[in-house]
Structure formats: C-alpha cells, structure tokens
Backbone as CSV, one residue per row, in Angstrom:
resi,resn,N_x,N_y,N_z,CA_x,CA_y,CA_z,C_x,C_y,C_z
1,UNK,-5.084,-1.726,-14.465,-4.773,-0.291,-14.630,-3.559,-0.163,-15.545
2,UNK,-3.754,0.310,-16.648,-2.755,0.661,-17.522,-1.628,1.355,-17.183
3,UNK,-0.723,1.678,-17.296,0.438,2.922,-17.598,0.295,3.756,-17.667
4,UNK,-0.466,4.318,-18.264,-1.229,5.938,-18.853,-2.129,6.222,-17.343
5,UNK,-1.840,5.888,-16.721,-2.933,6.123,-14.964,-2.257,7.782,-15.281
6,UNK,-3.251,8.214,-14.300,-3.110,10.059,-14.504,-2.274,10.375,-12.905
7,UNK,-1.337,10.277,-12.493,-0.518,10.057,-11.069,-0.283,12.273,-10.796
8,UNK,-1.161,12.575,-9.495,-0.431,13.844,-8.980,0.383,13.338,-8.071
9,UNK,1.571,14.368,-8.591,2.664,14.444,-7.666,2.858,15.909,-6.861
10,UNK,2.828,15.576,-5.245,2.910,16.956,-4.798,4.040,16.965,-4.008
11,UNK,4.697,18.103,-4.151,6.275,18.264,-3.247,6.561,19.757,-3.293
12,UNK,7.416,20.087,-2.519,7.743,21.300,-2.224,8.610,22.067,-3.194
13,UNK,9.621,20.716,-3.696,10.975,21.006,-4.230,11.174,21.220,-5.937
14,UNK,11.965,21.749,-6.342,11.569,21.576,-7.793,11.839,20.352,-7.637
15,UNK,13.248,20.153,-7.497,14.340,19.278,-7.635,13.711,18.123,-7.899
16,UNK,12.778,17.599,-6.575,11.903,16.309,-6.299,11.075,16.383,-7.412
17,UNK,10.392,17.410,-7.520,9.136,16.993,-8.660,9.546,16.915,-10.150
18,UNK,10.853,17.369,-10.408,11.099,16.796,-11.227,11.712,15.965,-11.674
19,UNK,12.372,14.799,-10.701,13.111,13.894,-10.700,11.684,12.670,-10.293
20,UNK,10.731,13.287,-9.908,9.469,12.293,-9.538,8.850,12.223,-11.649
21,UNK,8.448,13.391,-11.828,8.437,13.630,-13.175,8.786,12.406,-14.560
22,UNK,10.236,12.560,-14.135,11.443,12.059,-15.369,10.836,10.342,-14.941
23,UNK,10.567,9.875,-13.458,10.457,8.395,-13.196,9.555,8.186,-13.510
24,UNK,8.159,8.825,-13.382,6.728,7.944,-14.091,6.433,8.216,-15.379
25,UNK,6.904,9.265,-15.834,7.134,9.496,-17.486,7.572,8.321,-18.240
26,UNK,8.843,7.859,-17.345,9.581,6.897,-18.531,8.840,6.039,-18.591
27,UNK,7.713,4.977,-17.946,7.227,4.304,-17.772,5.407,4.547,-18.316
28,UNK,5.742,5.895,-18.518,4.228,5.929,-19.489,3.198,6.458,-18.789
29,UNK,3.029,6.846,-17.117,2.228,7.318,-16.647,1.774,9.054,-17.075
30,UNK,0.663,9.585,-16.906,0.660,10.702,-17.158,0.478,11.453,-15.586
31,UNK,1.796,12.513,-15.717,2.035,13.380,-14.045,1.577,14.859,-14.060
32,UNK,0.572,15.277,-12.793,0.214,16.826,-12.744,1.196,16.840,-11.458
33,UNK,1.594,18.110,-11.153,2.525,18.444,-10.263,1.927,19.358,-9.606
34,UNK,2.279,19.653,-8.409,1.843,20.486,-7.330,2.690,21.177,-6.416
35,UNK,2.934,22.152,-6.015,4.240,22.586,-5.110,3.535,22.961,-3.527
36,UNK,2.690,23.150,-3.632,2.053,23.271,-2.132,0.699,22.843,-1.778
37,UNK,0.213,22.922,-0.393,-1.332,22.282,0.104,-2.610,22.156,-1.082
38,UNK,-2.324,23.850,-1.085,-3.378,24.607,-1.996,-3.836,24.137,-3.298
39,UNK,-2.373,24.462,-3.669,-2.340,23.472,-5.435,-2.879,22.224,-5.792
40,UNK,-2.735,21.342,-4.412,-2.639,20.150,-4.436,-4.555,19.955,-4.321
41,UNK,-4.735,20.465,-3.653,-6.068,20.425,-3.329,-7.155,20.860,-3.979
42,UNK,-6.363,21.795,-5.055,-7.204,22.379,-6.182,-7.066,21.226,-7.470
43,UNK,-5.803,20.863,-7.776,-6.213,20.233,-8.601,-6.474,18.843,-7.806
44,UNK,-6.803,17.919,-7.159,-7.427,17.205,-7.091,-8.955,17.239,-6.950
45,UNK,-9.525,18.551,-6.290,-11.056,19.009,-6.932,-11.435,18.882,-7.947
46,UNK,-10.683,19.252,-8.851,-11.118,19.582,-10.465,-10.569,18.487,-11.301
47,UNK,-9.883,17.571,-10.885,-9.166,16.678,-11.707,-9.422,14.953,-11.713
48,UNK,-9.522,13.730,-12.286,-9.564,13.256,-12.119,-8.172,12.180,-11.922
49,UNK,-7.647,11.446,-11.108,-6.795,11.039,-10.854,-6.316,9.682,-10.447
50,UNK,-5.725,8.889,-10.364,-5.510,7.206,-10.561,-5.285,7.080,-8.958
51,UNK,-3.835,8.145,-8.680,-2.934,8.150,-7.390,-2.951,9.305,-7.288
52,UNK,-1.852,9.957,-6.036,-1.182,10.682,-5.424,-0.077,10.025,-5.094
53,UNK,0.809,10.575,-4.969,2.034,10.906,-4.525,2.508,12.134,-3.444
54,UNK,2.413,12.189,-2.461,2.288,13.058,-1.478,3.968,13.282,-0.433
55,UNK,3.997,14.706,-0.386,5.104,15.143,0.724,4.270,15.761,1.621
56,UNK,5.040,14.820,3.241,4.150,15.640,4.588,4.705,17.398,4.557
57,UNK,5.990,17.502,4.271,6.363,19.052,4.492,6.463,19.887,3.123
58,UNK,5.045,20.787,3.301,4.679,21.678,2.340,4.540,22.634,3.025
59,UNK,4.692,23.670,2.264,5.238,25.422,2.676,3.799,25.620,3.595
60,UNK,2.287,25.042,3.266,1.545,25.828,3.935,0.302,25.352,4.438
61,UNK,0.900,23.818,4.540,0.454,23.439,5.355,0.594,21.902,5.669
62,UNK,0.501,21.235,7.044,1.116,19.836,6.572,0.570,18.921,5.939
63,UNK,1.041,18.284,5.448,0.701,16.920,4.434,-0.386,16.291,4.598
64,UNK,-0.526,15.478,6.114,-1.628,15.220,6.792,-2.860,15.770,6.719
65,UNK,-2.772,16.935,7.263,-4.084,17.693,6.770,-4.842,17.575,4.925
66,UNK,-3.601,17.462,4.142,-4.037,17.637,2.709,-4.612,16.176,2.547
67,UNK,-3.960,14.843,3.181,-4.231,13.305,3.461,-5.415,13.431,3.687
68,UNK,-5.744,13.982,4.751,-7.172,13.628,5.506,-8.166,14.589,4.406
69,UNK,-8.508,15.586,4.156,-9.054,16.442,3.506,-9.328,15.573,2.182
70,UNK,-8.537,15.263,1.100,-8.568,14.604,0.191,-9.320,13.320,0.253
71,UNK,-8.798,12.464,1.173,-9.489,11.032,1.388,-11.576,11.119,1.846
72,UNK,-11.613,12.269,2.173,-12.884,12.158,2.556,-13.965,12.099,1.168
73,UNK,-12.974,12.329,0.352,-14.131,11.878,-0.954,-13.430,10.951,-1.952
74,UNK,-11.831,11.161,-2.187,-11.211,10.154,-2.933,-11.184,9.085,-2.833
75,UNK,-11.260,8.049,-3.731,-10.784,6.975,-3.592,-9.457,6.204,-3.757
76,UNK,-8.754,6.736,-4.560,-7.812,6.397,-5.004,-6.759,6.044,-4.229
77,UNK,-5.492,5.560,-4.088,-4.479,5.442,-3.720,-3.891,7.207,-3.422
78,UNK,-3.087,6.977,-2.040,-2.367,8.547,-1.701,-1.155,7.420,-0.426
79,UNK,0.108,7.643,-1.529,1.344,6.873,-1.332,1.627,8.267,-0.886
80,UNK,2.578,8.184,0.607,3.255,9.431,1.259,4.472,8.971,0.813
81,UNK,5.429,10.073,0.296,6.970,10.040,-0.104,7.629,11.130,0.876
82,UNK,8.249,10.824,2.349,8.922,12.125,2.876,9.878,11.614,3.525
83,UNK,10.500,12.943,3.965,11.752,12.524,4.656,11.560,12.181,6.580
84,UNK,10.750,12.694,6.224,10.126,11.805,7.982,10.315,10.645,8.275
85,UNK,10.898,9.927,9.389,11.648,8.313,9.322,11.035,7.666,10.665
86,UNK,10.386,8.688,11.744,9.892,8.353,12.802,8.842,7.345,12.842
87,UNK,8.878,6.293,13.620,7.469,5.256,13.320,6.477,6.011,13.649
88,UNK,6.438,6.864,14.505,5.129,7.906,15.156,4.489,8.310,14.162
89,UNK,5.251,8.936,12.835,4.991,10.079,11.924,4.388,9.028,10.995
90,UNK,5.396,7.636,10.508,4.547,7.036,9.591,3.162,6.106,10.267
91,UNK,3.462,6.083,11.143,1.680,5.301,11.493,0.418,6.418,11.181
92,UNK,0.913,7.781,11.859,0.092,8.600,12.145,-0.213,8.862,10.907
93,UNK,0.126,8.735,9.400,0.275,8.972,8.040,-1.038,7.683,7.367
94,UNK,-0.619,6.691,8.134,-1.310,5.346,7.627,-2.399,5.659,8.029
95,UNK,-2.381,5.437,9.518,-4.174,5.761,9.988,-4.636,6.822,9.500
96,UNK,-3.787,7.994,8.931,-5.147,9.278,8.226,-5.094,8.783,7.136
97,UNK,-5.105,7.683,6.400,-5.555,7.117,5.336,-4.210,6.940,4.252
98,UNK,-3.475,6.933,4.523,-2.438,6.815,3.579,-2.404,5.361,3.211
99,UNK,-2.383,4.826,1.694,-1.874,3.640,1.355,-0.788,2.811,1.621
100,UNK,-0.350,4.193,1.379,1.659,3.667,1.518,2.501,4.710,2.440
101,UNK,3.435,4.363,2.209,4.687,5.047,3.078,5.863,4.677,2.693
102,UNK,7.003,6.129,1.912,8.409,5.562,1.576,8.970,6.911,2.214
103,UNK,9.838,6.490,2.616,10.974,7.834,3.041,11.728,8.151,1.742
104,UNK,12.326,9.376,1.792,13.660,10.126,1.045,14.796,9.683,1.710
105,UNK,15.629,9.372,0.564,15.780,9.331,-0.484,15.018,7.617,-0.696
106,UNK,14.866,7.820,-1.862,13.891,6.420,-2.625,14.629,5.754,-3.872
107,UNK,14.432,4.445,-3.827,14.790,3.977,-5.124,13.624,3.755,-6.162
108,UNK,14.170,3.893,-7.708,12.723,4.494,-8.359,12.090,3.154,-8.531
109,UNK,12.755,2.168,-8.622,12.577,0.986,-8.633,11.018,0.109,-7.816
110,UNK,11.601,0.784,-6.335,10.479,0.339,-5.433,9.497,1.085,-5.230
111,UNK,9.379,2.608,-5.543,8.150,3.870,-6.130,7.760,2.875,-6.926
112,UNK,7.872,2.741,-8.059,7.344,2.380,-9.395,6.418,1.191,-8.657
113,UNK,7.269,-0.258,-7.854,6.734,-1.469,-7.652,5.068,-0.653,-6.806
114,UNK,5.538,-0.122,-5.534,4.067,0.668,-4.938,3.301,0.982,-5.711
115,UNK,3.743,1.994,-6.581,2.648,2.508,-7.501,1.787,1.130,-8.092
116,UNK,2.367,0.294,-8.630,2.040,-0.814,-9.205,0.575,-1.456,-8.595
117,UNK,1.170,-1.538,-7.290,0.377,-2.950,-6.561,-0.946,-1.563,-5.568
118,UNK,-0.613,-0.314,-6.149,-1.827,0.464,-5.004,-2.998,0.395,-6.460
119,UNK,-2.353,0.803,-7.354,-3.264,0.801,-8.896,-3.958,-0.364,-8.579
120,UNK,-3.217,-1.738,-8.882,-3.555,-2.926,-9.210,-5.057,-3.435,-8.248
121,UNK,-4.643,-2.900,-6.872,-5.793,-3.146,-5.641,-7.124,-2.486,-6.238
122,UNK,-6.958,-0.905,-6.878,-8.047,-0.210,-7.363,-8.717,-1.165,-8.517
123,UNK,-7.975,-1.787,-9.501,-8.364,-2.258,-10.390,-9.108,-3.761,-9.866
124,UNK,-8.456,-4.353,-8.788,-9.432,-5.860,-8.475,-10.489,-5.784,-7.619
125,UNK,-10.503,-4.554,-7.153,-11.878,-3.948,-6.114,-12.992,-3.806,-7.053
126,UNK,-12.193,-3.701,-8.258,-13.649,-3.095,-9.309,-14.141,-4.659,-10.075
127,UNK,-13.108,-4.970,-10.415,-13.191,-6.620,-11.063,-14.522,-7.121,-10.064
128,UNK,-13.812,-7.311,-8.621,-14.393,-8.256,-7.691,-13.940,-9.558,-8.118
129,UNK,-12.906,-9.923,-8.569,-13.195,-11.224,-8.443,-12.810,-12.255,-7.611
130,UNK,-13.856,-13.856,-7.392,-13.610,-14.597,-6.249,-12.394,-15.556,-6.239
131,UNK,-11.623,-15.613,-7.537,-10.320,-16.291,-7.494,-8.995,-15.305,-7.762
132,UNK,-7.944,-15.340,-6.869,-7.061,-14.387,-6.899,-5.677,-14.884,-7.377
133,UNK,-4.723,-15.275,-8.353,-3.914,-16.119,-8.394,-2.467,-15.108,-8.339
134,UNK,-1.309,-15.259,-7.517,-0.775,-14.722,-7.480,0.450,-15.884,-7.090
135,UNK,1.459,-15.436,-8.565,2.534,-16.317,-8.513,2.256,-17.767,-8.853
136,UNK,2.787,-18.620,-7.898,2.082,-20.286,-7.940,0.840,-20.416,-7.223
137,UNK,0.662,-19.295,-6.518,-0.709,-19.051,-5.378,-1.590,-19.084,-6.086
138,UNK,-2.587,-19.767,-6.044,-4.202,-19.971,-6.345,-5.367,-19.420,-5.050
139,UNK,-5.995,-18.988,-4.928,-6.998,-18.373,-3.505,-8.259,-18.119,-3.884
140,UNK,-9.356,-19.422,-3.475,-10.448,-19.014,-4.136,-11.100,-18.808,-2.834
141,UNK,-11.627,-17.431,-3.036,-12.245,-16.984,-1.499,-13.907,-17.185,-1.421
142,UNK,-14.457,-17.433,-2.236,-16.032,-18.212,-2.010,-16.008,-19.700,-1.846
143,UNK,-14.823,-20.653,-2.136,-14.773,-21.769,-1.009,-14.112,-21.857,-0.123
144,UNK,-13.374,-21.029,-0.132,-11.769,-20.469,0.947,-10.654,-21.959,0.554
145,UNK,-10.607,-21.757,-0.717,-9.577,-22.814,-0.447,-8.416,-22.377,-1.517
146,UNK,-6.933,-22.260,-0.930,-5.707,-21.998,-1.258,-4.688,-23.008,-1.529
147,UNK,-4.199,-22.914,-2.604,-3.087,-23.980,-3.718,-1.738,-23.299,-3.866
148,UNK,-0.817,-23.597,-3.493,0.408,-23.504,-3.873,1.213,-24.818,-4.697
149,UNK,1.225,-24.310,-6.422,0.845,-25.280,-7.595,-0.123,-25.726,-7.383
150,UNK,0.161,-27.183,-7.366,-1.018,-28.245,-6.850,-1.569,-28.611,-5.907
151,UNK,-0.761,-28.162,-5.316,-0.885,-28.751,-3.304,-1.567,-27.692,-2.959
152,UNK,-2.928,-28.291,-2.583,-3.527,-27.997,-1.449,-3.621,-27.447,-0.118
153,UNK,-3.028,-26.105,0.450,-2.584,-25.489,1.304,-3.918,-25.548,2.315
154,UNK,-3.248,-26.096,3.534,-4.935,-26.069,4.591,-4.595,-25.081,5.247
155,UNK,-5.525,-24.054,5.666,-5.099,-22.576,6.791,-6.456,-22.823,7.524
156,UNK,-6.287,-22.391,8.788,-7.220,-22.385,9.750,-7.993,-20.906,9.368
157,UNK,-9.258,-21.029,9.934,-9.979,-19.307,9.756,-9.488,-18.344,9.599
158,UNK,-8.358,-18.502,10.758,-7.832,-17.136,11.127,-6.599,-16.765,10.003
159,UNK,-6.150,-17.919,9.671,-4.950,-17.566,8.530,-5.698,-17.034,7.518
160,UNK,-6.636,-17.698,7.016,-7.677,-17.717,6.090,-7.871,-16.018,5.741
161,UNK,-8.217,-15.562,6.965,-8.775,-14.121,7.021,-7.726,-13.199,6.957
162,UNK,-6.676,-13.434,7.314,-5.723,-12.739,7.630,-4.967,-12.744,5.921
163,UNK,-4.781,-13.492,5.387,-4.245,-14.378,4.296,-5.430,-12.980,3.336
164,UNK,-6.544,-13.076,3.346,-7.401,-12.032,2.717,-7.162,-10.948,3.328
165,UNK,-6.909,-10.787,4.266,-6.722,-9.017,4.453,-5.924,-8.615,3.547
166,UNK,-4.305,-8.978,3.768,-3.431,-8.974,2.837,-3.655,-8.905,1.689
167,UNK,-4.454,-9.643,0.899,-4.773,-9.866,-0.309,-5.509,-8.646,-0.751
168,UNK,-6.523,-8.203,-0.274,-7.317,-7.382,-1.028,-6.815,-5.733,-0.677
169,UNK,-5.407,-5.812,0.049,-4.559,-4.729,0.607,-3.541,-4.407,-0.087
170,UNK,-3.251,-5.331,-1.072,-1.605,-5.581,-1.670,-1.228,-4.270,-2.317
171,UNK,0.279,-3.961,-1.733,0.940,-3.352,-1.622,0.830,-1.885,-0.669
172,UNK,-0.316,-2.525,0.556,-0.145,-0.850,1.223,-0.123,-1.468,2.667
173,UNK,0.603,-0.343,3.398,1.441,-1.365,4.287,0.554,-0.706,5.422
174,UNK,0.005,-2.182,6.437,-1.187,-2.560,7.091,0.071,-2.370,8.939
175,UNK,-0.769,-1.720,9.308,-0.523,-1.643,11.003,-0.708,-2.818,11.735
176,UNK,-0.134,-3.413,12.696,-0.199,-4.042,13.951,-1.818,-3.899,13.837
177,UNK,-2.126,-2.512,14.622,-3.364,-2.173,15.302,-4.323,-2.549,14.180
178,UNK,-4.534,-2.383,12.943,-5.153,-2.263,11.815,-5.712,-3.377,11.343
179,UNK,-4.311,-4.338,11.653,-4.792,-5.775,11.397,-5.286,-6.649,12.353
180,UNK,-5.268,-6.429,13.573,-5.408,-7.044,14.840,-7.331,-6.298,14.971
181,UNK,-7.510,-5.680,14.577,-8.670,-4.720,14.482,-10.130,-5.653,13.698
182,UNK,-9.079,-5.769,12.277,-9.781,-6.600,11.522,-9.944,-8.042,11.780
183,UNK,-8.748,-8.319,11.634,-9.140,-10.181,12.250,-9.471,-10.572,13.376
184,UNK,-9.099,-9.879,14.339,-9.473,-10.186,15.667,-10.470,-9.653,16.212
185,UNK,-10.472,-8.782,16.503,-11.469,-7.412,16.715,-10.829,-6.367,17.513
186,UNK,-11.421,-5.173,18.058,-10.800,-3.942,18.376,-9.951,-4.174,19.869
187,UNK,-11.098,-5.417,20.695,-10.053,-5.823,21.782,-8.852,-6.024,22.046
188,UNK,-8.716,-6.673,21.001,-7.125,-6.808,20.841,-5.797,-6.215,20.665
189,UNK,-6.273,-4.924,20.278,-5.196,-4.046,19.964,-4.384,-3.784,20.794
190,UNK,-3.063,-3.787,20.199,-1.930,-3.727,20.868,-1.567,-4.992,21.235
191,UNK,-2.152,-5.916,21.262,-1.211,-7.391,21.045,-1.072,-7.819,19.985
192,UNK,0.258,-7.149,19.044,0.884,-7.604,18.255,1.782,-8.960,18.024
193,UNK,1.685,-9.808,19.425,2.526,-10.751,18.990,1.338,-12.151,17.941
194,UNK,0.213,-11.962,18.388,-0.767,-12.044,17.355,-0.171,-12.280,15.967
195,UNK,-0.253,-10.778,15.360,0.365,-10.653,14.174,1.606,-11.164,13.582
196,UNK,2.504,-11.280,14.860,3.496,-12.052,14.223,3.984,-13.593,14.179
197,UNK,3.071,-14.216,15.356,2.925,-15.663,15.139,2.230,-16.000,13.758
198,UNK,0.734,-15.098,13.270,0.295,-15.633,12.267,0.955,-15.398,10.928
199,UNK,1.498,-14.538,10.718,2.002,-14.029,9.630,3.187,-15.001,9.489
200,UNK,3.913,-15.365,10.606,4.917,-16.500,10.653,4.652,-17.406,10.113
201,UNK,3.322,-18.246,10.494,2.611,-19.755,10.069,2.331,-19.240,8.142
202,UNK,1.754,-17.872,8.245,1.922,-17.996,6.551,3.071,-18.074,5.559
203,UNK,3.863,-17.461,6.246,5.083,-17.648,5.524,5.357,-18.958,5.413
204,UNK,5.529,-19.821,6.591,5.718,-21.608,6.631,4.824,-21.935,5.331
205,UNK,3.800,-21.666,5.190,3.206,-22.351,4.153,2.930,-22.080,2.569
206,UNK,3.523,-20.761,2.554,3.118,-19.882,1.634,4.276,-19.038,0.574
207,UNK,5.359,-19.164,1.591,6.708,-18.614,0.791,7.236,-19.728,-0.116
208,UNK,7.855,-19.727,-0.819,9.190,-20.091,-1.555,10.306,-20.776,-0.198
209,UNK,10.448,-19.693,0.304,11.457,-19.396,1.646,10.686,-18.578,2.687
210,UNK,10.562,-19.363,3.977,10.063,-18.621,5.033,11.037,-17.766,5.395
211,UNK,12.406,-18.064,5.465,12.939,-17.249,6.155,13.956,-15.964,5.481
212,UNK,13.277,-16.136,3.841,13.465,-14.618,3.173,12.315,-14.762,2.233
213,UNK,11.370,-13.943,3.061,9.977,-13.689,2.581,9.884,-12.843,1.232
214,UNK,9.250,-12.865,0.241,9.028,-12.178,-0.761,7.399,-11.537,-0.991
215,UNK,6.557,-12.509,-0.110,4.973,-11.925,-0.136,4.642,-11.051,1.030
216,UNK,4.865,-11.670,2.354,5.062,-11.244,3.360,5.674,-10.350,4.078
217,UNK,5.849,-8.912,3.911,7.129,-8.268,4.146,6.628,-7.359,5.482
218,UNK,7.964,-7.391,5.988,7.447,-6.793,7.736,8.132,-5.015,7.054
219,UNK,7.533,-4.200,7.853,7.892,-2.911,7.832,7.982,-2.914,9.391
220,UNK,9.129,-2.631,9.421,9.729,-2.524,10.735,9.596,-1.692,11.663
221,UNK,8.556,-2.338,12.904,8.208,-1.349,14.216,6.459,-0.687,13.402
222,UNK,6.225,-1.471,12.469,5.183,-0.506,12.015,3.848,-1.720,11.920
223,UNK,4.295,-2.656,10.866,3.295,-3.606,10.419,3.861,-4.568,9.435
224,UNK,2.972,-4.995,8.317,3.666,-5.644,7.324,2.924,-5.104,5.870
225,UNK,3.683,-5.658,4.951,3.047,-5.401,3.743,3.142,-6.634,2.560
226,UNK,1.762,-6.890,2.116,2.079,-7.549,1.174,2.199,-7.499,-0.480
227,UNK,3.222,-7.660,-1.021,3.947,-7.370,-2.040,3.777,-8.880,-3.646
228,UNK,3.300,-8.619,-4.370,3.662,-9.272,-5.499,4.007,-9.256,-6.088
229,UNK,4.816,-8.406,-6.732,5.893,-8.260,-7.679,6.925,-7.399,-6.963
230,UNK,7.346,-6.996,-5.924,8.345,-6.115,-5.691,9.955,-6.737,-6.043
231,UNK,10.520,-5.261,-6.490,11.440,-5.283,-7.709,12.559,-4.693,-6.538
C-alpha cells in the first residue's frame, strides 16, 4: 500500500482534524475529514477508502455505533483515536471491530507506525502469500517452518498458530479473549495465563531480547500486539 492510501479522518474538533490533517499530509497520504456520525457515514458510503481514523465522542452519536455500522460492509482498517483510557471502553472498541486503539494525546510517530502495519495487513491478505519475512524472521506457513537468519527455529503447534495469528494481524492489537478463541477454542476464554506463557516462549525464541520485546508487544490489561516496524 502506497502513501497516497485515501485515509478518513473523523473527530469532533477542528483543532484534532487538523493537526490529524498536517500528520498524514506530510507523509503523502490523501485525508477526507469528517466532524460528526453523519458525515462520517456519508462519506464512507460514497467514498472509497484505504482506513479510518475514528473518535468514540461525536456530537451525535457514539463512535461505536459509527464502528459497528461501517464494518458491516467495510473492509478496511478503522484505527480508534480517543480520549477514553478505560480497558472496558477499549476492548469494547476492539470487539466491535476496531483494528486498533490509541488514546489522546498521541505521538505522530506511533499513528503513522499503526497506520503503516493496518495498510500493510490489507495489502498481504490480497498478496496471500505463503512466505512472510519479517526482519531476520523467515515463516513459511505451507511447511510451517520458521528461521531466525539461519537457524532453524522449532515451535510446537500451538506456538506455530499463535506465531500466525499475530502474523496475519500485524499491527492491530488482539484481546486475551480473541486470541485464546482462536488458538485454543471458545472454552477457554478467560484463561489468559495461556496467552502469556505462550507469547513468553515466543519471545525466548524470536526476539533480539526477550526481555525488551520489539515484535511482541503487550497492551496492558488488554492483549498484545504485534508490531514490525514500530518507531
């Protein structure tokens, strides 16, 4: 996905939308703006679009609702940007389909990296392809076998699967419940310590440094996310 991606931005504020504006501009994206539900919902009817960029508190109606409404035919990436900080508010954001999740105030730095890696997912869904190389990481998922450089990384099934969730997720940040859902099955939910023994064993094998992760990143009280270029 190029630069030139067509990104709506919806917010209440001038202030925000145009300080959202001035950040994907410099970088070459092209931005429609939106100030409320309505707007937002009209031009994503009529428009074609890469992303969203979304605020839960709009004059007329909440965010969520515009999340869920939108996703039932979009495909695209819909990154929530609000000042909401509650884990309640951002799960409840994820499960109505949200990619991402950043609170206010934001650095443009790590917007930009999201934007990056929600595009990038749209673009390898379409590729399909069965080798994924990321960094020194090699991952060929029609023999399931994973290289860090040269070496031969052995993962059991379950890393295996889990190791692909991540992968074909990168950069949108995955729930406890979400992932325990997928790899395990629905029984499981709510035993998160699951998630964090395995995600542990990947890091052992898979970081640079297990114990300052750069692929692996926990979102705290929420889930994790995995990241390849974050800046």
């Amino acid at each position: 996905m190029t630069p030139s991606a067509e990104i709506l931005v919806v917010d209440d504020e001038i202030q925000m939308r145009r300080l959202l504006r001035a950040t994907l501009e410099s970088v070459g994206y092209n931005v429609s703006l939106a100030e409320n539900a309505a707007e937002a919902i009209h031009l994503a009817e009529t428009h074609r679009y890469d992303a969203m960029i979304l605020d839960l508190g709009l004059p007329d109606a909440d965010g969520i609702t515009v999340l869920k409404k939108i996703k039932t035919w979009a495909e695209y990436p819909i990154i929530i940007l609000s000042a909401r900080t509650t884990e309640d508010e951002i799960i409840n954001a994820l499960d109505a389909g949200a990619n991402d999740y950043l609170t206010k105030p934001f650095r443009s730095g790590e917007l930009l990296a999201r934007i990056r890696s929600s595009l990038r997912v749209v673009q390898s869904n379409t590729v399909q392809s069965t080798i994924v190389e990321i960094n020194d990481i090699s991952i060929d998922f029609d023999s399931h076998m994973v290289k860090k450089g040269s070496e031969i990384i052995k993962l059991t099934p379950t890393e295996f699967a889990l190791l692909t969730l991540f992968v074909r997720n990168e950069g949108k940040v995955l729930t406890h419940n979400y992932i325990l859902q997928q790899v395990w099955g629905p029984k499981f939910e709510g035993e998160s310590q699951y998630t964090r023994v395995y995600v542990g064993q990947l890091r052992k094998k898979l970081e640079d440094d297990p114990n300052n992760p750069k692929l692996f990143l926990t979102e705290s009280g929420i889930g994790y996310r995995f990241a390849a270029d974050e800046e």
